[in-house]
C-alpha angles and dihedrals in degrees: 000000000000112000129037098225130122091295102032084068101035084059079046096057095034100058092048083056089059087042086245109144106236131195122219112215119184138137102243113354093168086066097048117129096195081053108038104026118002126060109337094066086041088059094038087050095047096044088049094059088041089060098047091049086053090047091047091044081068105031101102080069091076106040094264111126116205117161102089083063107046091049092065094046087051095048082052096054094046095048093048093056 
């Protein structure tokens, strides 16, 4: 793949999906805002909490018990915005 822009690692991830092996060709990648700083960590970020509400929907299943917690994190959120 050259570049290392929204499509250059979509291709990327793509072809490992397939179990193709990718290379990833760009100038600087270590300097990429859509990389470092912009919208992959966002999505990353975003996924992430998806996935521990999801975790925390089925933790009384367990015996984990959230939702004291999570009220006061929510009160906190409301009351900031």
């Amino acid at each position: 793949m050259l570049g290392s822009g929204t499509a250059g690692l979509a291709a990327e991830r793509h072809a490992r999906r397939e179990g193709l092996r990718a290379l990833l060709i760009a100038p600087d990648f270590a300097c990429t805002n859509f990389a470092t700083v912009g919208c992959m960590p966002s999505k990353q970020l975003i996924a992430a909490a998806a996935e521990a509400a999801e975790n925390e929907r089925h933790a009384a299943q367990f015996g984990i018990h959230t939702a004291p917690a999570l009220s006061r994190a929510r009160s906190c959120g409301a009351s900031a915005g």
